[in-house]
C-alpha positions as a Markdown table, in Angstrom:
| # | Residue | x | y | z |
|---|---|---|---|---|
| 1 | Unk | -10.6 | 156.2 | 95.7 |
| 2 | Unk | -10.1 | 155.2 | 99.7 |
| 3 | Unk | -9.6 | 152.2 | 101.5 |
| 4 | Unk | -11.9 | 151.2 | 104.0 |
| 5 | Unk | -14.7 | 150.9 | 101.3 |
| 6 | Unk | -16.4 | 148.2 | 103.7 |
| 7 | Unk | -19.7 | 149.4 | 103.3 |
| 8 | Unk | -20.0 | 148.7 | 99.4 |
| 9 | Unk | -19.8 | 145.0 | 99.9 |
| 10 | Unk | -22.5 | 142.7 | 99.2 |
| 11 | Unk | -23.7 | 140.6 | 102.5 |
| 12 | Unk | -22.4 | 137.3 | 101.4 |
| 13 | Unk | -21.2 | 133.7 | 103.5 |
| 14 | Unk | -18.1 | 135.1 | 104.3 |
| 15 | Unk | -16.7 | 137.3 | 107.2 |
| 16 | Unk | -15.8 | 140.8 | 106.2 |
| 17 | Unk | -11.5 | 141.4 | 106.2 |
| 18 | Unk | -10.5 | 144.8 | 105.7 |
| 19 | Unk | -6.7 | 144.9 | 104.2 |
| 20 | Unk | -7.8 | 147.8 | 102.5 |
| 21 | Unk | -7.1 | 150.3 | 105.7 |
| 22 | Unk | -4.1 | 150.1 | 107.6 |
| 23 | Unk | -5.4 | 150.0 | 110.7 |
| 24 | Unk | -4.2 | 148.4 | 113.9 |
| 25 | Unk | -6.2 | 145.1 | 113.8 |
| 26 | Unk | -5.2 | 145.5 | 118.0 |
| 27 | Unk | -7.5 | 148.0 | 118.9 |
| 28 | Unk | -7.3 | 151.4 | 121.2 |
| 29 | Unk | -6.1 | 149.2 | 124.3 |
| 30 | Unk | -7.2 | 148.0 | 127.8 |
| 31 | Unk | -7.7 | 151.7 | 129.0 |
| 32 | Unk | -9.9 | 152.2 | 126.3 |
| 33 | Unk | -11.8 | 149.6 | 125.9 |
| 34 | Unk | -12.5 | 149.8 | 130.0 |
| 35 | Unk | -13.3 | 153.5 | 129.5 |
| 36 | Unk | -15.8 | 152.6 | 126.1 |
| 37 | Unk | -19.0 | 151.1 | 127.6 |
| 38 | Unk | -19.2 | 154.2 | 130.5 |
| 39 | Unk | -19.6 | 157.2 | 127.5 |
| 40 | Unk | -23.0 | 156.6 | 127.0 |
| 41 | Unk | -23.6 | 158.3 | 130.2 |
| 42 | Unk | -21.8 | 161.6 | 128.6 |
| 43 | Unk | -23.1 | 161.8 | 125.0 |
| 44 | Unk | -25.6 | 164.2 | 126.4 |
| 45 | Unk | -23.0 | 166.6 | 126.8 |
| 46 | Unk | -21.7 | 169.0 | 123.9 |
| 47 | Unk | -17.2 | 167.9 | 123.9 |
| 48 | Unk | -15.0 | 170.1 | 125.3 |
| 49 | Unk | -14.5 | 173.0 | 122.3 |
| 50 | Unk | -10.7 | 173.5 | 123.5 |
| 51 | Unk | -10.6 | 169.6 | 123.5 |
| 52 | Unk | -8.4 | 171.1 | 126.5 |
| 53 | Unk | -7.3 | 167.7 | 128.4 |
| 54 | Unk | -7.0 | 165.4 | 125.3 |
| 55 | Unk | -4.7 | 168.3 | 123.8 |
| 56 | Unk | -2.7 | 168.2 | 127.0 |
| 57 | Unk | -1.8 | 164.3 | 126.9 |
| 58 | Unk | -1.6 | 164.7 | 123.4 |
| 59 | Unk | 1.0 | 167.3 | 124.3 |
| 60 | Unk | 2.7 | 165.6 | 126.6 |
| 61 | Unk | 2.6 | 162.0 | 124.7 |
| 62 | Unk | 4.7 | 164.2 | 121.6 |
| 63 | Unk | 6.8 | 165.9 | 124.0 |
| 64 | Unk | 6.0 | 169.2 | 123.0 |
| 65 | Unk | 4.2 | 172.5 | 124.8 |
| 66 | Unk | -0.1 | 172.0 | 124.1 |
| 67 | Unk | 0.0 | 176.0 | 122.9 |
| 68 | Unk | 1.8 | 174.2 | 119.6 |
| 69 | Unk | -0.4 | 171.5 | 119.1 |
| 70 | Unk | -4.5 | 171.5 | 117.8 |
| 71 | Unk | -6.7 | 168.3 | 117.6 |
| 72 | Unk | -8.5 | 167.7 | 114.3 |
| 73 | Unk | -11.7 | 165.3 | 113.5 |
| 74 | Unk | -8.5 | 163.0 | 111.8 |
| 75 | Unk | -5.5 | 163.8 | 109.5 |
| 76 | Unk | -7.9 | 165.1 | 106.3 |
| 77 | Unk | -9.3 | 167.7 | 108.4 |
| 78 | Unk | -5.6 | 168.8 | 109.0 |
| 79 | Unk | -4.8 | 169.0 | 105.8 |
| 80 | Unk | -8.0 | 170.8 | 104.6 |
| 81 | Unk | -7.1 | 173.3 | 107.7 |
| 82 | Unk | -3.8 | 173.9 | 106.7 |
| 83 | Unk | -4.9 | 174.9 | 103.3 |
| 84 | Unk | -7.5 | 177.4 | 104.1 |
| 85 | Unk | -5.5 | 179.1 | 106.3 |
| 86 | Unk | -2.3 | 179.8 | 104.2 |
| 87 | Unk | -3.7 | 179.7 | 101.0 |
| 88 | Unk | -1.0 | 179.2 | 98.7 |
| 89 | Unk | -1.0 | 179.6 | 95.4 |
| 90 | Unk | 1.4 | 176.8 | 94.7 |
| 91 | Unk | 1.7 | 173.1 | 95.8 |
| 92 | Unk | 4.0 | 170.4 | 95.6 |
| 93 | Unk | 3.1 | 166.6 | 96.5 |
| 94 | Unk | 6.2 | 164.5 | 96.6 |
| 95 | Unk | 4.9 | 161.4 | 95.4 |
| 96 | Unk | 3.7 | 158.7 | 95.7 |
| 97 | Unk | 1.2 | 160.3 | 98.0 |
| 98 | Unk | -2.2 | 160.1 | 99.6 |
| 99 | Unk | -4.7 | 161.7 | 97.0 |
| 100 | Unk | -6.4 | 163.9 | 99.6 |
| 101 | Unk | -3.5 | 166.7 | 99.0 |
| 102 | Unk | -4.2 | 167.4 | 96.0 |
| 103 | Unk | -7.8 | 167.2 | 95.8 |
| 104 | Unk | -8.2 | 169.2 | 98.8 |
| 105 | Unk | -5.9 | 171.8 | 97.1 |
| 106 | Unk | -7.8 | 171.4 | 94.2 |
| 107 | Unk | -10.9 | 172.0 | 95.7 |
| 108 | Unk | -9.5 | 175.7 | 97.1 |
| 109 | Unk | -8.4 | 176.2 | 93.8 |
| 110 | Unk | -4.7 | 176.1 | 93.8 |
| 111 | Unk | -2.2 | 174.7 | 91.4 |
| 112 | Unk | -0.7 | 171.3 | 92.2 |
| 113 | Unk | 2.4 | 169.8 | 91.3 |
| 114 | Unk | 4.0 | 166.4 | 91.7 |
| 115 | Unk | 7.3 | 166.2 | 92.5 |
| 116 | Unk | 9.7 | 163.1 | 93.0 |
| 117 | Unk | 12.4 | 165.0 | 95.0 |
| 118 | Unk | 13.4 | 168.2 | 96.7 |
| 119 | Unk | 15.5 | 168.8 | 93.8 |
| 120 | Unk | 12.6 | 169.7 | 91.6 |
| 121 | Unk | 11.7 | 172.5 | 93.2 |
| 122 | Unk | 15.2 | 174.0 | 94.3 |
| 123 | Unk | 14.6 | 177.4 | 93.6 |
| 124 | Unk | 10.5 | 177.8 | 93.4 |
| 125 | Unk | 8.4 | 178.7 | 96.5 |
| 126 | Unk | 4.9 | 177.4 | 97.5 |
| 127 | Unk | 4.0 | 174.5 | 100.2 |
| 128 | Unk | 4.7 | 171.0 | 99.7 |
| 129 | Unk | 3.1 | 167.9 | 101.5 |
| 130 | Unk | 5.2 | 165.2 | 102.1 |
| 131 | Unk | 4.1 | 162.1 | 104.0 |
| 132 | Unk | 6.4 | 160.4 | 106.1 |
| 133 | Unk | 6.1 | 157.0 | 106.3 |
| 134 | Unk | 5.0 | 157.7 | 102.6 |
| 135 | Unk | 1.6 | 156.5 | 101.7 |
| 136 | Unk | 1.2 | 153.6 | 99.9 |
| 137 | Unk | 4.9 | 152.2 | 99.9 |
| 138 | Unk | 5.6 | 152.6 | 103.9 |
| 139 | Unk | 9.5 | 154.0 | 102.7 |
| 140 | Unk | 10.5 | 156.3 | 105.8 |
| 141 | Unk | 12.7 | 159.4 | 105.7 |
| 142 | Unk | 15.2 | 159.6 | 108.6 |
| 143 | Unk | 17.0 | 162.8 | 110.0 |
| 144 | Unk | 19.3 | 163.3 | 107.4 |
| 145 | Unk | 16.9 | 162.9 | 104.9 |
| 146 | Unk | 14.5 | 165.3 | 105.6 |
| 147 | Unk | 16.6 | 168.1 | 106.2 |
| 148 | Unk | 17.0 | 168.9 | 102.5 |
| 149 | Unk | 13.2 | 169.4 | 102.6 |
| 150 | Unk | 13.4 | 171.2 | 106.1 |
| 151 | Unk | 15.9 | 173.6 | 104.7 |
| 152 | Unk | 14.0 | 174.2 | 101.3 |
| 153 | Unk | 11.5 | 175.7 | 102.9 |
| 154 | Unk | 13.3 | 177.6 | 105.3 |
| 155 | Unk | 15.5 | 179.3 | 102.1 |
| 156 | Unk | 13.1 | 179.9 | 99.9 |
| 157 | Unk | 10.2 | 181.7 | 102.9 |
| 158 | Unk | 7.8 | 177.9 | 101.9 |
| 159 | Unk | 5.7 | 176.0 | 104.4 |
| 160 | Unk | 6.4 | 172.1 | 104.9 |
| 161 | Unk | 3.7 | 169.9 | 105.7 |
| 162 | Unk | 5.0 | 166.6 | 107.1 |
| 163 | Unk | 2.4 | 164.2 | 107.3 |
| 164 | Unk | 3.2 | 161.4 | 109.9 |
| 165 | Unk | -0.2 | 159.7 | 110.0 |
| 166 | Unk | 1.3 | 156.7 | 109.9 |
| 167 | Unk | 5.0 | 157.1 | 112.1 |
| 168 | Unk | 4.1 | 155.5 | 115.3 |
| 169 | Unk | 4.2 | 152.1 | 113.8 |
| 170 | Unk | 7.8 | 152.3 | 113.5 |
| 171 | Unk | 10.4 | 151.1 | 116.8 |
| 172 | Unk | 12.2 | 154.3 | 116.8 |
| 173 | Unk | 9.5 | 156.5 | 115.3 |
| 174 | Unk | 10.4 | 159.2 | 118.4 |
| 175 | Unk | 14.1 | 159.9 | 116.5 |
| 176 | Unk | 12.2 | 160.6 | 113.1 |
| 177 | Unk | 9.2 | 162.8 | 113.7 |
| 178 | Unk | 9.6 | 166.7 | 113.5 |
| 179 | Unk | 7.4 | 167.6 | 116.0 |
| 180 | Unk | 9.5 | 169.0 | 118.3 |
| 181 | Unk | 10.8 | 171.1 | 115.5 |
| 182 | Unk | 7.6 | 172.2 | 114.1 |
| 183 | Unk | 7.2 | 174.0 | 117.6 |
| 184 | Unk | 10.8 | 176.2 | 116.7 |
| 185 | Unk | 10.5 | 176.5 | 113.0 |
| 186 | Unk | 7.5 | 178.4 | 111.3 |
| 187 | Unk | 8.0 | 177.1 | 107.7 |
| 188 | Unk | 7.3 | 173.2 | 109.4 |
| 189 | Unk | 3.6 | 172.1 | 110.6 |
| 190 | Unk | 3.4 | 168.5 | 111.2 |
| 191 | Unk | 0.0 | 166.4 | 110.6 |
| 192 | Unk | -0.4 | 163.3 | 113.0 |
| 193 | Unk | -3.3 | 160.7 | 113.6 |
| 194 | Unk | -4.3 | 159.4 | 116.4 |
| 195 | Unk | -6.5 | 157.0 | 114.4 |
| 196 | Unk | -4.7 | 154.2 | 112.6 |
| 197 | Unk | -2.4 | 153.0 | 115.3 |
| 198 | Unk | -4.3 | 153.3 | 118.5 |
| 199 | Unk | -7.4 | 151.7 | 116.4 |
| 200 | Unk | -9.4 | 154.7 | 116.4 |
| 201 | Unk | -10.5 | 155.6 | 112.6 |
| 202 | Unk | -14.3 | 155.1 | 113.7 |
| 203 | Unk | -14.1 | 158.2 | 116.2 |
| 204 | Unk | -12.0 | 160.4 | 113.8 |
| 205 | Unk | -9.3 | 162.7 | 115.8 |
| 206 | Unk | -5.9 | 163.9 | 114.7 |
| 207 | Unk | -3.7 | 166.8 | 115.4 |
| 208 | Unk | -1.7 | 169.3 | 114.3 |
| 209 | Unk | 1.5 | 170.3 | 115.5 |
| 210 | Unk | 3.5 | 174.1 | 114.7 |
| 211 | Unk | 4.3 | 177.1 | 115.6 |
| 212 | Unk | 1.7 | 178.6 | 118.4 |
| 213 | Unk | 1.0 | 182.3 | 115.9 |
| 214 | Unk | -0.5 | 179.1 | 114.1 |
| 215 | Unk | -2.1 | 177.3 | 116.1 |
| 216 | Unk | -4.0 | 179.9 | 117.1 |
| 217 | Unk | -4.8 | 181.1 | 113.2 |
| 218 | Unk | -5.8 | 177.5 | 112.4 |
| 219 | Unk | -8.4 | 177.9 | 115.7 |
| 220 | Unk | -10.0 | 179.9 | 114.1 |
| 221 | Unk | -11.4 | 178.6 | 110.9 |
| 222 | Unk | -12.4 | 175.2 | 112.5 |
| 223 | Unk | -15.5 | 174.5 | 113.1 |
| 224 | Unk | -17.0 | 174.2 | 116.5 |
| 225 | Unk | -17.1 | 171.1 | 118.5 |
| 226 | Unk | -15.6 | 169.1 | 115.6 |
| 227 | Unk | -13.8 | 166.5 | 117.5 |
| 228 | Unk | -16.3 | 164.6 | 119.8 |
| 229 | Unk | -16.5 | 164.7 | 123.4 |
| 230 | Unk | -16.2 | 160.4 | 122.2 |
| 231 | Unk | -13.1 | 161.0 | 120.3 |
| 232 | Unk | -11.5 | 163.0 | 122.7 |
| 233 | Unk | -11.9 | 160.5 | 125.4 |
| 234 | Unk | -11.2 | 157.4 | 123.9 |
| 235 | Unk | -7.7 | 159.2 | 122.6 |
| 236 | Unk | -6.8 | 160.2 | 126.2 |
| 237 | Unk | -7.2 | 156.5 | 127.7 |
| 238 | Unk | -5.1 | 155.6 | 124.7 |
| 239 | Unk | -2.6 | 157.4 | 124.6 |
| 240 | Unk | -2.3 | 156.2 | 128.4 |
| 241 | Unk | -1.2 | 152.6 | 127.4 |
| 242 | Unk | 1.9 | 152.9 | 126.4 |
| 243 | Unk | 3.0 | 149.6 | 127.4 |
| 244 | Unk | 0.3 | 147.7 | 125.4 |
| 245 | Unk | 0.9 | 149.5 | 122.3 |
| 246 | Unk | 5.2 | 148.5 | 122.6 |
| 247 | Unk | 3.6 | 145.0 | 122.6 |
| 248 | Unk | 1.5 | 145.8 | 119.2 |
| 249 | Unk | 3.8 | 147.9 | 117.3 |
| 250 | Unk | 6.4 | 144.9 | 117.9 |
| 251 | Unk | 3.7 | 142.2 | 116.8 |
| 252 | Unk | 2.6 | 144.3 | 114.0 |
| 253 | Unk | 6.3 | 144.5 | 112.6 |
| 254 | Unk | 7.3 | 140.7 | 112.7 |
| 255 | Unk | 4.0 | 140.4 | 110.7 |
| 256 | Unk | 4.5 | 142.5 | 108.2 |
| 257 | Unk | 7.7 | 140.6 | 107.6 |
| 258 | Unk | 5.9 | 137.4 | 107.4 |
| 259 | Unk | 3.1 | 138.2 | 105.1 |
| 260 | Unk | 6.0 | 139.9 | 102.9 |
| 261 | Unk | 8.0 | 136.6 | 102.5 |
| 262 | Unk | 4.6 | 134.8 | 102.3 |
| 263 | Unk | 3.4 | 137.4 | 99.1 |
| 264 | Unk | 6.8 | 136.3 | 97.2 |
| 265 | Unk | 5.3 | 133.0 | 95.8 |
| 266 | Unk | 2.7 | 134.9 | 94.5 |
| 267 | Unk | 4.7 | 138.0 | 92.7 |
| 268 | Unk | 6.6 | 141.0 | 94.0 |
| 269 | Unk | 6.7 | 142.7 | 96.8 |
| 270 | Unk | 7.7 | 146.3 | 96.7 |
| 271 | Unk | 11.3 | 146.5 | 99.1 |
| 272 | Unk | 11.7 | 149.0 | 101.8 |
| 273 | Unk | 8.1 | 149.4 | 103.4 |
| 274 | Unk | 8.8 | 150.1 | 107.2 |
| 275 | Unk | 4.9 | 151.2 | 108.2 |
| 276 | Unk | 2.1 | 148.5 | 108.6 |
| 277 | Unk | 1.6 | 148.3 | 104.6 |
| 278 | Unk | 3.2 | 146.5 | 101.5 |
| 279 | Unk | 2.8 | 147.1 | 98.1 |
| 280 | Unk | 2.3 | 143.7 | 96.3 |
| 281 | Unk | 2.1 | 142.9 | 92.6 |
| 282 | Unk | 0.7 | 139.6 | 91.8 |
| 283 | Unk | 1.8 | 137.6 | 88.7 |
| 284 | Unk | -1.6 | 138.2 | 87.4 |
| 285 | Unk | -3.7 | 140.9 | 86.1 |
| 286 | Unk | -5.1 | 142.8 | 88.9 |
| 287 | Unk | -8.7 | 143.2 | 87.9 |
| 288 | Unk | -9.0 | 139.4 | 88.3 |
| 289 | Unk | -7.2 | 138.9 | 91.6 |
| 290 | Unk | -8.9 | 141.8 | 93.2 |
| 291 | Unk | -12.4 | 140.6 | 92.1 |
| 292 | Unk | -11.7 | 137.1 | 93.0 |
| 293 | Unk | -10.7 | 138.6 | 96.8 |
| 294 | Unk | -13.9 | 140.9 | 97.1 |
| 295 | Unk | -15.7 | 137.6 | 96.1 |
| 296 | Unk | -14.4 | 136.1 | 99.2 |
| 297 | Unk | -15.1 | 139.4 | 101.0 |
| 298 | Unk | -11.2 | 140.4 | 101.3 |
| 299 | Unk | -10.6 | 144.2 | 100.8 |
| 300 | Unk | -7.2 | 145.2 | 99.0 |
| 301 | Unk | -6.1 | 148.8 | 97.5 |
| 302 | Unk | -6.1 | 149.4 | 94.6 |
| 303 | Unk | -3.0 | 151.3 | 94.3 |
| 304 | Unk | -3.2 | 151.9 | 90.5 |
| 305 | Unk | -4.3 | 155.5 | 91.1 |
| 306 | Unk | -1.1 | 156.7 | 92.8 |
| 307 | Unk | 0.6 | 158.7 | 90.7 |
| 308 | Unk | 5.0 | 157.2 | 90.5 |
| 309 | Unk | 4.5 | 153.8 | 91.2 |
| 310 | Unk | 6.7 | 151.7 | 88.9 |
| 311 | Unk | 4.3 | 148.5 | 89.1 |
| 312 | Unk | 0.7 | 147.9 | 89.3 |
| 313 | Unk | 0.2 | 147.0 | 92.8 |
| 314 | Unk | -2.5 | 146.5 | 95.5 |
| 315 | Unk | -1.9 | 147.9 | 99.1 |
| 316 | Unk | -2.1 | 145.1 | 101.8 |
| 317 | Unk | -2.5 | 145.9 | 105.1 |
| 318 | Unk | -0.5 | 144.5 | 107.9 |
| 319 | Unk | -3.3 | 142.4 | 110.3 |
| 320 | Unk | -3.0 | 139.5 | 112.6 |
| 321 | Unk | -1.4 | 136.2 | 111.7 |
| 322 | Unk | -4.8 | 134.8 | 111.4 |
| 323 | Unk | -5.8 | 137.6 | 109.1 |
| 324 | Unk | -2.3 | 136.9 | 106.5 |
| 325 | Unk | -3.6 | 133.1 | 106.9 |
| 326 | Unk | -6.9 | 133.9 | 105.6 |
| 327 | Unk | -5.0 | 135.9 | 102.3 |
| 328 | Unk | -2.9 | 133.5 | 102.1 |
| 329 | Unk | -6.1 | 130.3 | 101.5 |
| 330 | Unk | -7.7 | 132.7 | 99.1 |
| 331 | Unk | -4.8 | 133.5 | 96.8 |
| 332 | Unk | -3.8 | 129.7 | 96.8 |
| 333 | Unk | -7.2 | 129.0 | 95.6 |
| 334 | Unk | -7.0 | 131.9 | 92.8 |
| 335 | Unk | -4.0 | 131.3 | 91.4 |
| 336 | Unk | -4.6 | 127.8 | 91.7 |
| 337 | Unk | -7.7 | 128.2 | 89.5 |
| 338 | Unk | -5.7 | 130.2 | 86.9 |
| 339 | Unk | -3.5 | 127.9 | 86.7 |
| 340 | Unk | -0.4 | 129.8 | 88.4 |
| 341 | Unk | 0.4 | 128.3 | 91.7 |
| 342 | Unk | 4.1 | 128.3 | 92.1 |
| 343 | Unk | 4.7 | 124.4 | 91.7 |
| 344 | Unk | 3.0 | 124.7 | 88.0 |
């Protein structure tokens, strides 16, 4: 199961809100949105199959040489990429973790394992996926963290696949990504997207990010034209508004701190979430509160099919104030109705 399951609900009286995703509810920017209404005019036109100008701000926005980096039609594409070009016969998920690892692996027919730490697999080889913010409880691993992981695979000849989908919603998100050492090291290849905070998940376009001898092997087994001449355009103009997206990663911070205090009169909040996501447990069964919210056309996660969570929660995405209003109404009236407001 995904978020972003929009499509499967019923057209009722109420306006559609998608907590589901986490998604900047800001959109890809001025540049962007100036650039949108003018592609019409191109759609005739097969993309660029080097995506050669998109990789080069791409490039340039990660601070890294463009022969190191690939664009991918988003981060699943990546991931299914990485697989069918090293083919190992073993991996690791640290969890919790996004599902697609391991059913991608799955799919190629290699042997997964879940693992909690790096100490699990101290002396065993294979390539392990770890996400970073980790998917769903937003906890983020800083320098000294990762380096355990980093040095894993260096020791034991492994490949690690740092997922980082979601690290540009974080202030100092420059001091924590490993792209600049994914160009230097070859047992590091870092995923990104380019989707979830510049508001692009509609167009589809990520990236990877190694060592150039991959880059090139990873080339190969794509599939031609797979990110659109759309995608690539819309990712150029914004990536080009920099100044804009300081102003929404800031916003989009100070909200998720709100709409986590606001969740504590309703049940727990899982501690230490640093992307644009919380992990919330209400002080009701799920089934009902989730139900009661798709009545009133509010999506949530259900985040009960993570594997190491040590609560049933639902993953709530970090929107505008308006949008943590609107949650805030509807679990008032369900909890109210169940007779479990805080003041009873």
């Amino acid at each position: 199961m995904h978020g972003g399951d929009w499509a499967s609900l019923e057209p009722g009286p109420y306006p559609m809100l998608d907590l589901s995703s986490s998604i900047s509810p800001y959109g890809p920017g001025p540049k962007a949105r100036a650039l949108w209404p003018t592609l019409v005019n191109r759609i005739d036109r097969y993309p660029d199959w080097k995506a050669r100008e998109a990789t080069q701000i791409t490039a340039q926005h990660l601070h890294i040489a463009k022969s190191h980096l690939m664009l991918t039609a988003g981060g699943v594409e990546a991931i299914d990429l990485v697989l069918q070009v090293f083919r190992p016969t073993q991996v690791f998920v640290k969890i919790p973790a996004f599902s697609e690892y391991q059913e991608r692996a799955e799919i190629h027919g290699m042997t997964v394992e879940s693992i909690s730490r790096i100490e699990d697999i101290t002396n065993r080889s294979g390539l392990l996926f770890l996400a970073n913010p980790a998917n769903p409880t937003g906890e983020v691993l800083r320098a000294e963290q990762l380096l355990p992981y980093v040095k894993w695979a260096q020791r034991q000849g492994s490949l690690l696949v740092v997922d980082e989908a979601f690290l540009e919603f974080l202030p100092d998100w420059r001091n924590i990504t490993l792209s600049q050492h994914a160009e230097r090291d070859s047992h590091l290849i870092v995923i990104g997207s380019l989707t979830k905070f510049y508001g692009l998940a509609g167009l589809r376009v990520g990236y990877l990010v190694g060592a150039s001898d991959y880059i090139q092997a990873v080339r190969r087994y794509a599939l031609p034209w797979h990110v659109s001449l759309v995608a690539q355009a819309m990712a150029q103009a914004a990536l080009q508004d920099q100044e804009y997206f300081s102003q929404t990663r800031e916003d989009l911070q100070q909200e998720r701190e709100r709409l986590s205090h606001l969740l504590r009169q309703w049940g727990t909040v899982r501690e230490g979430a640093e992307a644009n996501f919380v992990l919330f447990s209400p002080r009701m069964p799920l089934d009902p509160v989730i139900a009661a919210l798709r009545a009133r056309a509010i999506l949530v996660r259900d985040a009960r099919d993570f594997e190491g969570l040590d609560k049933e929660y639902v993953r709530i995405a970090v929107k505008t104030p308006q949008d943590s209003n609107r949650l805030m109404e509807a679990l008032d009236e369900i909890f109210q109705k169940e007779g479990t407001a805080p003041w009873t």
